[in-house]
C-alpha positions in Angstrom: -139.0 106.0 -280.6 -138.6 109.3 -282.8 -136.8 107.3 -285.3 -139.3 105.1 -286.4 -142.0 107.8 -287.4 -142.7 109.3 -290.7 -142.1 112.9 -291.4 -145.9 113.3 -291.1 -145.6 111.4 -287.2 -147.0 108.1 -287.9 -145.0 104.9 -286.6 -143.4 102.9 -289.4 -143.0 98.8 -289.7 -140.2 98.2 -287.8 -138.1 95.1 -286.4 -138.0 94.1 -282.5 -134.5 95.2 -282.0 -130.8 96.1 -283.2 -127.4 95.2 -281.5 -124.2 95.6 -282.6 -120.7 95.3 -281.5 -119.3 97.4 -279.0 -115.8 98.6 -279.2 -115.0 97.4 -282.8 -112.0 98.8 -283.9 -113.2 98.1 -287.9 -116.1 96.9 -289.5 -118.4 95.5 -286.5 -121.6 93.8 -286.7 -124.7 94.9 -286.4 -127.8 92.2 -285.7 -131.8 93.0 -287.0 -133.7 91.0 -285.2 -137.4 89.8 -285.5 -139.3 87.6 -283.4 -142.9 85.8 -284.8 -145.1 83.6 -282.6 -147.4 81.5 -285.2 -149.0 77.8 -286.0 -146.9 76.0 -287.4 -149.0 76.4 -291.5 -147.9 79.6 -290.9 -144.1 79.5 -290.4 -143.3 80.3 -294.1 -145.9 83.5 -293.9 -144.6 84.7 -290.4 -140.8 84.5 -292.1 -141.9 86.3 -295.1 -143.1 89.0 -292.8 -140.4 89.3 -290.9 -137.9 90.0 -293.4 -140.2 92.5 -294.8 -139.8 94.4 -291.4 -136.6 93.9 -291.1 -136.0 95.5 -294.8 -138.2 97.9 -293.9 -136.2 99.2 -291.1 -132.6 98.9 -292.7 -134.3 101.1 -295.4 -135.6 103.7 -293.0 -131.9 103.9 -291.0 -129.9 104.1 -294.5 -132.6 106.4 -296.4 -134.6 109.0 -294.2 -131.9 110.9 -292.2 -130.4 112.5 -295.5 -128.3 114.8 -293.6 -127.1 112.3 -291.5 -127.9 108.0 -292.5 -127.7 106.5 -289.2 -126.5 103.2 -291.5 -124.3 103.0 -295.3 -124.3 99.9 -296.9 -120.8 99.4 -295.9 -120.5 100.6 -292.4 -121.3 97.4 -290.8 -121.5 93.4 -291.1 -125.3 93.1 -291.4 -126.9 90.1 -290.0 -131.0 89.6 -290.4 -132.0 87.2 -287.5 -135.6 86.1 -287.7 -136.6 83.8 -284.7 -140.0 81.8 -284.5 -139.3 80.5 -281.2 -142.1 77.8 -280.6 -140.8 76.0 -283.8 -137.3 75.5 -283.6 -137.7 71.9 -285.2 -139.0 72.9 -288.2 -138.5 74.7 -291.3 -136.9 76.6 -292.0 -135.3 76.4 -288.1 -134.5 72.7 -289.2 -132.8 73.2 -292.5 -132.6 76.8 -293.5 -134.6 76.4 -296.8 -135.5 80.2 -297.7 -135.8 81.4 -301.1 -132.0 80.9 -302.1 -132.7 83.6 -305.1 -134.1 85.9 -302.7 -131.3 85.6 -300.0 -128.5 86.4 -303.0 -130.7 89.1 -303.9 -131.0 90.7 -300.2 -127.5 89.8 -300.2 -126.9 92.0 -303.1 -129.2 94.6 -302.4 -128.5 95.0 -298.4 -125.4 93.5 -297.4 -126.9 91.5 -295.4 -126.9 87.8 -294.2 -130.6 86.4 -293.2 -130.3 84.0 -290.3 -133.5 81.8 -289.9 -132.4 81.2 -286.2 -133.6 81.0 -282.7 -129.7 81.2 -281.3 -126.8 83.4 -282.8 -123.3 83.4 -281.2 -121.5 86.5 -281.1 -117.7 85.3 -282.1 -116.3 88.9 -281.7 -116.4 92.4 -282.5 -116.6 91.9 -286.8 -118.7 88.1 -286.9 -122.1 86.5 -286.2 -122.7 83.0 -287.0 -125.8 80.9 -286.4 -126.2 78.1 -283.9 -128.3 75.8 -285.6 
């Protein structure tokens, strides 16, 4: 996809997909999400990564189409979902238990909300919420 090169052609970290509300009226929703297959000494690692793609891409949608931003900071609800779907019973699938520090600072810095998730229900057009 053209959007996920640099200017000199080469592909760029991304995440494995975006949604968003259809049809919202005001500020919708709009879902990153990232899927990691690991062992399970490598949850932590895998989760690491995944937010690191997903921040890549929200960076690369806000910053690098200067004439036009595909995203602003406020346009949307953003919701992070990273999924690690073979370990649904443990951390942090069990008991969210990511860097509290560093989800207030993503928070801050993003405006985004980091689910640690393999199922999200879409409530309507404007909220996400985990479904734990």
């Amino acid at each position: 996809m053209q959007f996920f090169r640099d200017a000199n052609g080469h592909d760029l970290s991304q995440c494995e997909c975006l949604s968003y509300a259809d049809g919202a009226t005001s500020k919708g929703w709009l879902m990153f999400h990232e899927l990691k297959y690991c062992k399970s000494n490598n949850i932590q690692t895998q989760f690491d990564a995944a937010v690191g793609q997903i921040e890549k891409t929200y960076i690369h949608l806000r910053d690098d189409f200067q004439d036009s931003p595909i995203l602003t900071d406020s346009q949307y609800r953003y919701y992070w979902v990273i999924s690690i779907p073979e370990h649904s019973e443990e951390s942090p699938f069990d008991g969210f238990d990511y860097d509290s520090n560093r989800v207030l600072e993503m928070n801050k810095k993003y405006n985004c909300t980091i689910f640690g998730v393999n199922k999200v229900e879409v409530l309507n057009t404007g909220f996400v919420r985990a479904v734990k």
